[in-house]
C-alpha positions in Angstrom: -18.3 -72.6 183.7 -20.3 -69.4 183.3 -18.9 -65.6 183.7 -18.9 -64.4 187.5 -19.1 -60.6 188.1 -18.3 -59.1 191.4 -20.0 -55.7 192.6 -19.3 -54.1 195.4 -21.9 -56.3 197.5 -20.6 -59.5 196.3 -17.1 -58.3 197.0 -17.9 -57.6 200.2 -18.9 -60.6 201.0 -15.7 -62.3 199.4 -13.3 -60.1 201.8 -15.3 -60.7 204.6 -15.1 -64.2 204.1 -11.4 -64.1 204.7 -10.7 -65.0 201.0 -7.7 -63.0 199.2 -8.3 -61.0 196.0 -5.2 -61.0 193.8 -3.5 -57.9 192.5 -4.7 -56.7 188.8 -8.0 -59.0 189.5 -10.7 -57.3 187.7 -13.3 -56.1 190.8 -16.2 -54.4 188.9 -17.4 -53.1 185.2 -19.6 -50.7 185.1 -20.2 -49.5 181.7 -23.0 -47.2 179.4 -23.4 -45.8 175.9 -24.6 -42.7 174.1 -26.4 -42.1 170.7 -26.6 -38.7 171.6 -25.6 -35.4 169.0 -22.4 -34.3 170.7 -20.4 -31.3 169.2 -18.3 -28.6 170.0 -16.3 -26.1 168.3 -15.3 -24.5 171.6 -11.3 -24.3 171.9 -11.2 -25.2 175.5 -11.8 -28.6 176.6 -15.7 -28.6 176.7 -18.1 -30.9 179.2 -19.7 -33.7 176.7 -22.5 -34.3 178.9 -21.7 -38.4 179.0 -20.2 -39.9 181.9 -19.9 -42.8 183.8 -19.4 -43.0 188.2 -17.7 -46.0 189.8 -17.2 -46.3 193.5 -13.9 -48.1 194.2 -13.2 -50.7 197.0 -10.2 -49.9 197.8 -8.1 -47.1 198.0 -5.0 -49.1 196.6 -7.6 -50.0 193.2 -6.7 -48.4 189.7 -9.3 -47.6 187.1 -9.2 -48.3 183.4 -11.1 -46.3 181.2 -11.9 -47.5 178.1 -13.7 -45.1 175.7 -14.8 -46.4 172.1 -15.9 -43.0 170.0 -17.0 -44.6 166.6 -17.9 -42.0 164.6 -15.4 -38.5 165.4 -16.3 -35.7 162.6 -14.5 -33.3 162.2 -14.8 -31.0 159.0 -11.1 -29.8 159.1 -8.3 -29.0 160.9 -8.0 -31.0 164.7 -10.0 -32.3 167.4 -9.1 -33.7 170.5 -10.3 -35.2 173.4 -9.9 -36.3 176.6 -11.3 -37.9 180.1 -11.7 -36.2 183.7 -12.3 -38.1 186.4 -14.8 -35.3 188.5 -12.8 -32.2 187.8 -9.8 -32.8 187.6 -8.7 -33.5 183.5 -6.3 -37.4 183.7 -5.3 -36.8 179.8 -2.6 -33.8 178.7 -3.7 -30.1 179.4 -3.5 -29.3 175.3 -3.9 -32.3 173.7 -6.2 -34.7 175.9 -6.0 -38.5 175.4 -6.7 -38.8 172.0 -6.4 -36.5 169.0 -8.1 -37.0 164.9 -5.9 -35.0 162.9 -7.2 -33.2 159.5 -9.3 -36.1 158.6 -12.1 -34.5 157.2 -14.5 -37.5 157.9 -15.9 -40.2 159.8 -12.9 -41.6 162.3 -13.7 -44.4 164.5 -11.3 -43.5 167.9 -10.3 -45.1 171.1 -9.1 -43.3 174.4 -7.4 -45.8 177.1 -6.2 -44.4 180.8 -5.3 -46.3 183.7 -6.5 -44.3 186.9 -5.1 -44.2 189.8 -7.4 -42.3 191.8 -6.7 -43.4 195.5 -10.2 -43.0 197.1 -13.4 -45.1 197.5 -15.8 -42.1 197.1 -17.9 -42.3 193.8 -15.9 -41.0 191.2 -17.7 -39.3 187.7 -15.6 -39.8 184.7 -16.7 -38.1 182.1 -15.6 -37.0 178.3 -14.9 -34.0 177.3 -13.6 -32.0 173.8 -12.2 -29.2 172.0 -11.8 -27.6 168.5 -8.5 -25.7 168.4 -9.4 -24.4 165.3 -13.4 -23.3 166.5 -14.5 -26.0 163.7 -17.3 -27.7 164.3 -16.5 -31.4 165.5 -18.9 -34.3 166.4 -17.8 -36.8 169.0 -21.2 -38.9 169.0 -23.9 -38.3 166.1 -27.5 -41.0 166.6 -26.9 -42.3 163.1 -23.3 -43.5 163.2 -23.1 -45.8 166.2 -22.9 -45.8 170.4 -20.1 -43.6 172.1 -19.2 -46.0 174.8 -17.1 -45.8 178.0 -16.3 -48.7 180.3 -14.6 -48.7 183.6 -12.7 -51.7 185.2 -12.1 -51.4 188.5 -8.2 -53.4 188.9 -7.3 -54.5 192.3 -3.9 -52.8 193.3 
């Protein structure tokens, strides 16, 4: 038996149709990738420039973000990230989602958040960074691999 994947048009046709979607069923995956040069050494949480929208079907849905970052530089000190669903930051106001400490090197990372934005408006969640110590750090670079993030929308 093959894979089937709802969108928001095929899931509206399975609602209308009277058939029940069970709570924490998967709904829609919407996902995209960078290879882009992506640094900051900016101390405040800085605007990467990647992102990802989903529109949710219901207002009762969650929303796991999954962000894969596999090549984090940074020359010394911290660097930490985070995710912010349009503007409004889902991660902790200092330290973001995910943090590389002193590493000095290539770190592969992941970030993981379940959302729980309570709307069916198109939502942008997008990834953003910070250098506490103004050191330069890279959170995608072409030559090490794709920074990914992935969005599941999870029926509530």
């Amino acid at each position: 038996m093959g894979l089937i994947r709802l969108n928001n048009q095929s899931l509206s046709a399975v609602t209308s149709a009277g058939i029940p979607i069970r709570s924490k069923s998967v709904l829609q995956v919407v996902s995209d990738f960078t290879t882009a040069d992506i640094n900051t050494a900016s101390t405040t949480f800085q605007n990467s420039g990647f992102s990802v929208s989903i529109t949710p079907t219901f207002t009762t849905s969650k929303v796991f973000v999954i962000v894969s970052v596999p090549s984090w530089y940074v020359a010394a000190n911290n660097a930490y990230a985070t995710v912010f669903r349009d503007s409004t930051n889902i991660g902790n106001g200092d330290y973001g989602l995910m943090m590389v400490y002193n590493s000095a090197n290539y770190a592969p990372s992941t970030m993981q958040v379940m959302d729980a934005p309570a709307s069916t408006s198109s939502l942008t969640y997008s990834v953003h960074h910070r250098s506490p110590s103004g050191d330069t750090q890279y959170i995608s670079h072409p030559v090490y691999g794709h920074l990914t993030m992935t969005l599941m929308e999870i029926a509530g």
